[in-house]
N, C-alpha and C positions, 0 to 999 in steps of 0.2 A: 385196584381202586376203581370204583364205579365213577356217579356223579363227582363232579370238583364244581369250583369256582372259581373266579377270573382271578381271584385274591394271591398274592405271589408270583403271579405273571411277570415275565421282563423280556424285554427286548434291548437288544444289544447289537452292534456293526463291525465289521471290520474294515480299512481302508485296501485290505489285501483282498486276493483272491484264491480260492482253492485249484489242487493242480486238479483237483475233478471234482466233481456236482454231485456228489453221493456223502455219505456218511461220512468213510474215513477223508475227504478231501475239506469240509468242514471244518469235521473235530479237530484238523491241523492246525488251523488257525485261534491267533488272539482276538478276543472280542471286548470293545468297550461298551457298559452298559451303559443302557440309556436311563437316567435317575428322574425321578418324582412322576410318573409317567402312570397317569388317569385311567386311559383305558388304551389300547391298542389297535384293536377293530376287525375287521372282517378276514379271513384268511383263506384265501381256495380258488381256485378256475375256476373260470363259466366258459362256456360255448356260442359263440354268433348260432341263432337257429338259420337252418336254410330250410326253404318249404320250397316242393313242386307240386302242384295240384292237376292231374290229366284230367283230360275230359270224360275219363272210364275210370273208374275206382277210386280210393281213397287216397286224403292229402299225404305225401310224402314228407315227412318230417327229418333230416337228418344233421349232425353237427358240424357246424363249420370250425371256423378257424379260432384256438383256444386265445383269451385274452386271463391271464394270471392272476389280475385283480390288482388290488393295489389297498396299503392303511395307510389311515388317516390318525396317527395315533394323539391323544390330549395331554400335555406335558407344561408341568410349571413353569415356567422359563426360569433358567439360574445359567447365567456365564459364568461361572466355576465348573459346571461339571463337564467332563470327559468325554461323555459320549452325547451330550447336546451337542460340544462345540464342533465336533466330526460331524454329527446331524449340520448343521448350518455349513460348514466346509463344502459340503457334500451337496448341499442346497444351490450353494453359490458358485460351485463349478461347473463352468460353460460347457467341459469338454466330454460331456455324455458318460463320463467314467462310472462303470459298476461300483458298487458298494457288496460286501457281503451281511445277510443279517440273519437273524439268531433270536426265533421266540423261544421262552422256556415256562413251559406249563407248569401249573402247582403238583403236579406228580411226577417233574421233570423230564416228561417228555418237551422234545424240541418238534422246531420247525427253521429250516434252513432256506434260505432264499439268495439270487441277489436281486439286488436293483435298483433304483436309479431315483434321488430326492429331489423332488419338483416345487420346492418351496417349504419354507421354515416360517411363515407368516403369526403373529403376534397379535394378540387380542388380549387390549387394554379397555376395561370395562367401569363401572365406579371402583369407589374410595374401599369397599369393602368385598372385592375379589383380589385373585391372585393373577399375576401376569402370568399368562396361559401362550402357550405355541402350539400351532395343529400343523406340523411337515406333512409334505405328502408323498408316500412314498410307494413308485409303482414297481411293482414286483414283474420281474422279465423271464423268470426262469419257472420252472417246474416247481413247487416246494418240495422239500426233502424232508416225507415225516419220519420223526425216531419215534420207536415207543419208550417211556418214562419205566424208570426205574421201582418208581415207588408202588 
């Protein structure tokens, strides 16, 4: 499969963790999906740039210290579902605890991550939207890309 679109995306967490950061330490684990879930967001590292510029030759460009990234994913809000109510769990606990998470692309490839939800915030808007949640959620680890099946 070439081109896709964002269309059948899901993201989903687990309150466990794998005994290793690779594929099969993932696929061990149960994952709850996260339901009615709008868009997800950006997925990938970046690099801090560090520059030295000497007074002979050209700037030195090189990369510094890798930051994971983190989504901000758009989610209806509904207290029935599963993997919302682990999202806010997960929100509201003080004690720095990892999360495992689990994107699945429309050609079933994955993206494995953990990391750590820094709020479940709620956006109530007029008469004629949907009560909306934007969690945020910063990614600490490497991601672990699978390629899809399809």
């Amino acid at each position: 499969m070439g081109l896709m679109t964002s269309a059948g995306s899901a993201l989903a967490l687990s309150a466990n963790l794998p005994a290793s950061l690779d594929e099969a330490g993932y696929k061990a684990l149960s994952f709850l999906e996260v339901n009615n879930i709008e868009k997800i967001g950006t997925i990938g590292s970046q690099f801090a740039k560090v520059e030295f510029q000497p007074l002979k030759g050209p700037k030195q460009k090189l990369k510094g210290s890798a930051d994971y990234g983190s989504v901000q994913p758009s989610v209806a809000h509904d207290d029935a579902d599963a993997g919302q109510s682990l999202l806010r769990t997960a929100s509201d606990d003080e004690t720095n605890k990892l999360y495992a998470f689990q994107v699945t692309y429309q050609n079933g490839a994955k993206r494995y991550f953990l990391g750590r939800v820094f709020g479940y915030p709620e956006t109530t808007d007029g008469a004629d939207t949907v009560l909306m949640a934007a969690p945020t959620i910063e990614i600490c680890t490497k991601v672990v890309k699978v390629a899809g099946s399809n």
